[in-house]
N, C-alpha and C positions, 0 to 999 in steps of 0.2 A: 739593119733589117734587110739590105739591099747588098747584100756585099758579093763579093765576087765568085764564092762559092757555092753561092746560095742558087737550086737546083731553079727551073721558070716554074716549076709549080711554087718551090716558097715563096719567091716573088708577085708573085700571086697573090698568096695569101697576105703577106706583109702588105701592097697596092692597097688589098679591101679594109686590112684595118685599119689603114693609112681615113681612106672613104669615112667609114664606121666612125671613126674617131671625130671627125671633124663634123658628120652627121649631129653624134651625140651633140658636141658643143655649142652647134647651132642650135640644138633642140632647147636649151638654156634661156630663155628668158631672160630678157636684165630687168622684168618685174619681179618675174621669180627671185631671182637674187636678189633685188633689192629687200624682197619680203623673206629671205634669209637672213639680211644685216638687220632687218627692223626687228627680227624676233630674238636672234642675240642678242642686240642691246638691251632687250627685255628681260630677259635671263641676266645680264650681266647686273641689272637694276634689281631685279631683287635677289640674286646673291648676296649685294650689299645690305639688303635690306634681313638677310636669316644671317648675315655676319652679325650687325648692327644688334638684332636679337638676340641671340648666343652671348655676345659681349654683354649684355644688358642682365643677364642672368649671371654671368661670372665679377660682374662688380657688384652686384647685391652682394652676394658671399661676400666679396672682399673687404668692402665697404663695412657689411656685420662684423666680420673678425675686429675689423679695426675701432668701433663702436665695443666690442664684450670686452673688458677688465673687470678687474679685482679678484680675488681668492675664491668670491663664492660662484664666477662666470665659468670657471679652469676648465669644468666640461663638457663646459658648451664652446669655448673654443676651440677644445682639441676636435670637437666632432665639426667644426667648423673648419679649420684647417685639415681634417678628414676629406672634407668634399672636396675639399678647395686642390688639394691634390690628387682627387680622381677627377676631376675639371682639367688640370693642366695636361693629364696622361690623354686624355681625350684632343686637345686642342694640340698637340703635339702629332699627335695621327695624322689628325686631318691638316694640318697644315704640311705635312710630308706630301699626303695624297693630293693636295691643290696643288703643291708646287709641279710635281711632277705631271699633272693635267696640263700645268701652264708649258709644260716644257716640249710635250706633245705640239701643241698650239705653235708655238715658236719655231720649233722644226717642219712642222710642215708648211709653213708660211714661209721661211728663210729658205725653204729647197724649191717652193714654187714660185722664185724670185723674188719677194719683196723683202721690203728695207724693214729689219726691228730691230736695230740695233740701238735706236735713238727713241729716247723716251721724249715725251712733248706734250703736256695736256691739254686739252680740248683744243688742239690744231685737226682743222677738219683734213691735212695734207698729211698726217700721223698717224701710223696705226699701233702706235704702244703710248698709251697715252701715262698710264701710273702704274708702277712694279707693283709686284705682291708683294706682301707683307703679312709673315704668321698666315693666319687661315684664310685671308682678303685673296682672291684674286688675283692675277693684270688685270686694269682695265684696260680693257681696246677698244681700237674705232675700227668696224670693217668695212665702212664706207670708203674707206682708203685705198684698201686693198686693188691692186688691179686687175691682177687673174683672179678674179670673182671666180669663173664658172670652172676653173684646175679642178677637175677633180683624177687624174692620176697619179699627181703625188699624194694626196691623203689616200687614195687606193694605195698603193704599192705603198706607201711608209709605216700603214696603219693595219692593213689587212695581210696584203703579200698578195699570195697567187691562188692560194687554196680557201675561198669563202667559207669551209665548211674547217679547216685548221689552219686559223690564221698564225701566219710568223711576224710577222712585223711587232712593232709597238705595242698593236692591240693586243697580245698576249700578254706583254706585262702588263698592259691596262688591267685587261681581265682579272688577271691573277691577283692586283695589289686592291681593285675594287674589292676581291672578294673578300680578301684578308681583312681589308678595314669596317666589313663587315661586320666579321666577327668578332674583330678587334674592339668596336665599338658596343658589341650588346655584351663582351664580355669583360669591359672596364666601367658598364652601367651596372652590371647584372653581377657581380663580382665584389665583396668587398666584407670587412669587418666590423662590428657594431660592438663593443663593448667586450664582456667575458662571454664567451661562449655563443655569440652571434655571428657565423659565418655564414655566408651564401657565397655561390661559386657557381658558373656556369659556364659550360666551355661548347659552342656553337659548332655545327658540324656544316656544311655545304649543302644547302637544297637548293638547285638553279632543274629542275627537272620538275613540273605540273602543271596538269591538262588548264586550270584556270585557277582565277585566284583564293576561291573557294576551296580549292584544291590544296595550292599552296598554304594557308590559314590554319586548316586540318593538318599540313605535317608540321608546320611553325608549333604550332600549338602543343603537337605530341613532345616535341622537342625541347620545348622549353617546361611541360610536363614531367620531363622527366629526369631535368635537371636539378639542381640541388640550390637553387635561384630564392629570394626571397618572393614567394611563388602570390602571396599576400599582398605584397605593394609594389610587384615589379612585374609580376606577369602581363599586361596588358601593353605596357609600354615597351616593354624585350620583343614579344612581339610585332607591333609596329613600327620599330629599330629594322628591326631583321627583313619584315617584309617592305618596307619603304627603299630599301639597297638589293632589293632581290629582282634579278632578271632569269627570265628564261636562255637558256644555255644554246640550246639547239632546237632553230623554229622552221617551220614549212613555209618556203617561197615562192611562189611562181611555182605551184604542184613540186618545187625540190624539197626531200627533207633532207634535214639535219645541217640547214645551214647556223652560223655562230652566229651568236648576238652580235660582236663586231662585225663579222661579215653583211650582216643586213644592214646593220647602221650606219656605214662607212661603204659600203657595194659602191661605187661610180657616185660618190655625194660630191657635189661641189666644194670648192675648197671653202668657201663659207659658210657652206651648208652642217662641215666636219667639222670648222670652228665652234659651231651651233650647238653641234650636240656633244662635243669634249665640257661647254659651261652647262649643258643641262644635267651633263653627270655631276657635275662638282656641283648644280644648285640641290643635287639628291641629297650628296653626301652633308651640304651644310646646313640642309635642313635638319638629316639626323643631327649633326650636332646641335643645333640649336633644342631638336625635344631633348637629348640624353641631358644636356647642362641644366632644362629647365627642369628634367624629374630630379636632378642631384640636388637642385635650389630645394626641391618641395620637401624633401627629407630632412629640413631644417629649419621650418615652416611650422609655427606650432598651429592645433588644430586640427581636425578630422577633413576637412578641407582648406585648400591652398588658394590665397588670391593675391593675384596682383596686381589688381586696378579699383580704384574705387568712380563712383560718380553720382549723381542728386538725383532722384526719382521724385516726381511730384504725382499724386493719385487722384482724382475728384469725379465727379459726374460728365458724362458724357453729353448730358443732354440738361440746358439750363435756360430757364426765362428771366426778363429784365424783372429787379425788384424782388426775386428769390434768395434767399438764402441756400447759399453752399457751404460743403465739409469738402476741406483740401487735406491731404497726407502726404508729409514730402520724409524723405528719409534718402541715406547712404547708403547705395549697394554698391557691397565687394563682390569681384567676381574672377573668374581665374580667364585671363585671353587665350589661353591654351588649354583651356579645359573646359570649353561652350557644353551649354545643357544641348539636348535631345527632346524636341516636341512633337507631340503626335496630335491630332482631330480625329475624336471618336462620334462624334456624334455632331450634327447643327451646320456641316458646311463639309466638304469635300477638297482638301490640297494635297496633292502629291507630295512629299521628302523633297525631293529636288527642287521644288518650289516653296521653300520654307528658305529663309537669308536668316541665318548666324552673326549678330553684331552685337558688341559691347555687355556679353554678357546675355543674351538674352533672344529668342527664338523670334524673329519678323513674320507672322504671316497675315499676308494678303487674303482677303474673302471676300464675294460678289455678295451685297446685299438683296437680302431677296422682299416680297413685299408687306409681311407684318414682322412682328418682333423675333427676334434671333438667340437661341441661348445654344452657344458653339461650347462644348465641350474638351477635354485631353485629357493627354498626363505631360507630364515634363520630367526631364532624368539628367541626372549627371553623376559623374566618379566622382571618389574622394581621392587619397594618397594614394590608399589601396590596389584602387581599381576596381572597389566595387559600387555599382550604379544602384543610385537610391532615386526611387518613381514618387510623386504626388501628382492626384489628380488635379485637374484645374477646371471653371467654371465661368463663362463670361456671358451677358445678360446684355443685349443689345437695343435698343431701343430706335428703332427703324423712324427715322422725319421724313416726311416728301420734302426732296430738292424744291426752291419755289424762288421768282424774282417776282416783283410787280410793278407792270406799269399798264395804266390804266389810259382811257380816252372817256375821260367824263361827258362829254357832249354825246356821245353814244352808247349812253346808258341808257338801255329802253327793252323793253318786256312786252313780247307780243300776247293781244288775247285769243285764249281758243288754240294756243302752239304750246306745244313742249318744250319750254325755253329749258336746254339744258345749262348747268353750272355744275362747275367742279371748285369746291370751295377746300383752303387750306390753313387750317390754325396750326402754323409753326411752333415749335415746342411744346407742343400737346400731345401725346399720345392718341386721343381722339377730335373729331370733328363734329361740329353740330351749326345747320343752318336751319335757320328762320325765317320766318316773312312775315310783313305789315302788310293789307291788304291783298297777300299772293300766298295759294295755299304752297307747300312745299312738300313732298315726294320723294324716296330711296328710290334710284333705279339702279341696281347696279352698283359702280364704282362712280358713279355721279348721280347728283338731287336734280327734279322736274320743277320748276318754279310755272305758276300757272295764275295768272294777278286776275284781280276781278275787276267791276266796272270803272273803279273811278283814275282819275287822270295819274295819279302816282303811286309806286310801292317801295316797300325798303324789304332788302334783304341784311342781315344779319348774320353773322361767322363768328363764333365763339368754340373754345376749344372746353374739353373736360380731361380735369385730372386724375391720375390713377386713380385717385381715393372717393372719384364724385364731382367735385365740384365743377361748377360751369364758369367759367370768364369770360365777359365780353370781349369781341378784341376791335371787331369794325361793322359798321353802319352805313348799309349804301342806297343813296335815293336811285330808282332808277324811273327813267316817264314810261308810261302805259301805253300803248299803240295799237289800233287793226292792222293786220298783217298787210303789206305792201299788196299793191294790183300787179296779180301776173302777165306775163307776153300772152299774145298768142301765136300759135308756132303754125305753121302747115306742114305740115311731113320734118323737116331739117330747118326748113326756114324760116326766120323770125321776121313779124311785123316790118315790112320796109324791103325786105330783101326780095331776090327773085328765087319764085317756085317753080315745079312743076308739075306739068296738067295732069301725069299721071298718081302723082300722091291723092290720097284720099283719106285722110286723117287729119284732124287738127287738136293739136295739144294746146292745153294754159300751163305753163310752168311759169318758173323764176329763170333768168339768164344767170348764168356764171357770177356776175360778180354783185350777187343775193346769196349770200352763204346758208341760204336756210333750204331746211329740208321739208318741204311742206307739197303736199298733194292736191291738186285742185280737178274737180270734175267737169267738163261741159255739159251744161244740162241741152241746151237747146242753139241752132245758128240760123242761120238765113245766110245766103247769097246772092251779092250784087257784080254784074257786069255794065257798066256803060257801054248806052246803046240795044244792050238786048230787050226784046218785045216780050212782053208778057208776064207775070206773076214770078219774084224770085223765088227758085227752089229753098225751100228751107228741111231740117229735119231735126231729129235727136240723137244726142250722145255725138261721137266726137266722128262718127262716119263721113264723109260729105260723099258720096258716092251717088245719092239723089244728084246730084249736082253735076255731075261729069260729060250729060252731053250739054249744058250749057257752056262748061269749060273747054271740052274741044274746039267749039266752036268760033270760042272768041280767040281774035286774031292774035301771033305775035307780038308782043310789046304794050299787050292791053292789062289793064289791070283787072286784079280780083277781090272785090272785096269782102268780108264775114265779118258778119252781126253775132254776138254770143251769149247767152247765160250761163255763168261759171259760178260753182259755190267750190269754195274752201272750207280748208279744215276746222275754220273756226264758226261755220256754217252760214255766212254771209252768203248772196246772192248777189255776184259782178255781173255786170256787162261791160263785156271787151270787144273792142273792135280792130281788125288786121286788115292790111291791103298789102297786096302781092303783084309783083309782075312775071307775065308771064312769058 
């Protein structure tokens, strides 16, 4: 870069990209990378896991072939060893195209110095831990790796020079992803069914549209227009095709028409390039694993294909002690690869995206709201075909108040003349119903007024009614009868005891804070006393003391102030309360 011919302007330039270069690599993070090795390992884990799958679908065939004998099975095994040999033509592909992924991987690893020439499993000092094998992977450790943050040999070995017409590797990449493309929806999509049942489809190259909407519309045409078993393979040729399908040339950084490789591989770290060589190979083994499972279902007898079964048990949602119950338990078959579709039309509101897919069967969450719920749908799913059959569904919810109980018997008491509120709950009831012995009882609301009359005790009572009518007792509670506590008296902010000021002119009767009652009390009448003062204490009405203010200025600092009062409350008793203040 520095050689001896080289003008001072090259030099120059060569100095800053010398700069540049070491820039970038510092720019690199070692979390960054680390969280490059931890998402490959993630990819590499479930590789394993749509290998694992795939496999699982080609020993069911196998497995069947070897189970169908006698004269009168001949064919159903020929259609059996049918599949079973557009299975191997497939696993044959893709196991071309992982190897050659792997081999990518290995070259640019072994040019940015490190060691893979030694395999070693689970040595954390080892980055080849297990060869591939057939359509399996290497697995690797890139924690190993030491030039993490290399990224100019996966540039230059992968890309070249020209982002936008890559030379390197990545063009064979490109080119042999696409073929296996094709290759794949046209050894699914391709094939002989007896006399006179051929389908053929022969895939052309769409890596050019605006979104995937886009893309879908010419998949669509395409396979449209093929000569495909259009009846039981169209949806999944389809999602074959579009699941391997990349846009060709994308806008960068305001550049068009840069390559897919280009973008992917631009200045990536060297494990960053490892990362996304296994995300392309977990594309490709995923399509293998749909194309093996649609070949399995064509041997599947049935309008629909399952492959799992498991116990469903059905009963009441809502149950009381001493009830009789109806339970319904049964085996549902279901296909893991062919989950239904739920929708909420009516009784609750959830998003698609917030609906969970498991074991067959649509999960959704809903916010109970506060009386009874009847949430509505449909549910869908394909058959072989690919065509989706709707029923509606109907669910009937029966809303309980959440409720614990613990009680403080000792301070059970019911004032008179007060609107003792209660909020009563008969669990497993649909409805509530409270009573009283000696206290009348009152709807307010979302809670009952208990309001007890003269004598020293009352019962309340809480029984539930069932859908149909009837009433159940459920509990019985004594509680003791009481006048309402004697309120403070306040002067302006301060209570009985505390120090005031001469300029307040007001005095309240409440309750203090730790009286949780809500109750109003009026001053009907007060009088004022200072010690020492001559002559007749001022007194007056209602809660003003303003009659009283030049007695109050008068008296000294640190003297006290006393009031005399008649207070009625709400239960219409007439107190006399008395307060002393310092001043």
């Amino acid at each position: 870069m520095a050689g001896g011919k080289e003008t001072p302007r090259q030099k120059m330039i060569g100095m800053m990209y010398l700069v540049l270069t070491a820039l970038l690599a510092l720019n690199v993070s070692k979390s960054v990378l680390d969280a490059f090795v931890a998402i490959e390992e993630n990819i590499q884990k479930a590789n394993i896991v749509q290998v694992d799958r795939g496999n699982g679908f080609y020993m069911d065939v196998k497995s069947e072939i070897a189970s169908t004998k006698g004269a009168d099975q001949m064919a159903k095994k020929k259609k059996l060893e049918y599949v079973l040999k557009q299975m191997d033509a497939i696993d044959k592909e893709t196991a071309t195209l992982i190897s050659k992924i792997d081999e990518i991987k290995v070259e640019i690893l072994k040019k940015s110095g490190e060691s893979v020439d030694k395999f070693e499993n689970n040595s954390e000092e080892a980055i080849m831990w297990v060869k591939g094998e057939g359509v399996k992977p290497t697995r690797m450790h890139l924690m190993a790796v030491q030039a993490k943050d290399q990224y100019d040999v996966p540039m230059h070995e992968i890309v070249g020079e020209d982002l936008k017409n890559p030379t390197g590797l990545g063009k064979g990449l490109w080119d042999d992803f696409n073929n296996y493309r094709n290759k794949i929806v046209e050894l699914t999509g391709s094939y002989a069914w007896g006399e006179g049942q051929k389908f053929e489809i022969k895939p052309t190259s769409i890596n050019d549209f605006e979104d995937n909407m886009d893309l879908m519309k010419k998949v669509k045409a395409m396979v449209e227009k093929s000569k495909a078993n259009l009846k039981e393979d169209k949806q999944v040729l389809m999602d074959l095709y579009m699941m391997l399908t990349k846009k060709e040339k994308n806008k960068v950084h305001d550049q068009e028409g840069i390559h897919w490789i280009g973008m992917t591989f631009d200045h990536s770290p060297l494990v960053a390039a490892v990362a996304s060589l296994s995300s392309m190979q977990q594309d490709i083994l995923s399509a293998r694993a749909l194309a093996l499972a649609h070949w399995k279902s064509k041997v599947t007898t049935g309008e629909y294909s399952f492959n799992k079964i498991m116990p469903l048990a059905y009963g009441p949602e809502v149950a009381n002690a001493n009830d009789d119950i109806e339970l319904r338990i049964m085996m549902a078959a279901f296909d893991s690869d062919n989950m239904p579709t739920v929708t909420i039309s009516e009784g609750a509101t959830v998003s698609p995206e917030n609906i969970e897919y498991k074991d067959g069967q649509g999960i959704v969450k809903v916010r109970t709201s506060g009386g009874n719920m009847t949430i509505k749908g449909t549910v869908s799913i394909k058959n072989k075909s690919g065509v989706k059959k709707t029923e509606q569904w109907t669910k009937e919810i029966v809303i309980m108040k959440p409720q614990g109980s613990i009680e403080l018997p000792e301070l059970n008491v019911l004032y008179r003349g007060y609107p003792n509120k209660v909020d009563p709950t008969a669990s497993g009831y649909p409805t509530t119903v409270l009573t009283g012995t000696n206290c009348s009882v009152s709807k307010s609301g979302n809670l009952y007024v208990a309001s007890p009359g003269a004598g020293k005790e009352a019962f309340l009572t809480v029984s539930g009614k069932t859908a149909d009518g009837k009433t159940v007792q459920l509990k019985k509670v004594k509680y003791r009868v009481s006048n309402l506590p004697d309120p403070e008296l306040y002067w302006g902010a301060a209570k009985n005891g505390e120090k005031a000021s001469k300029a307040e002119t007001r005095l309240f009767a409440k309750y203090p804070p730790e009286i949780p009652l809500n109750a109003s009390f009026t001053i009907l009448s007060w009088e004022c006393q200072v010690p020492g003062a001559s002559g007749r204490p001022p007194s007056g009405s209602g809660g003003d003391v303003g009659a009283a203010s030049g007695l109050i200025r008068a008296a000294k600092p640190g003297s006290q102030v006393s009031f005399i009062c008649k207070v009625k409350g709400p239960d219409g008793i007439v107190r006399t309360r008395a307060g002393a203040f310092k001043i």
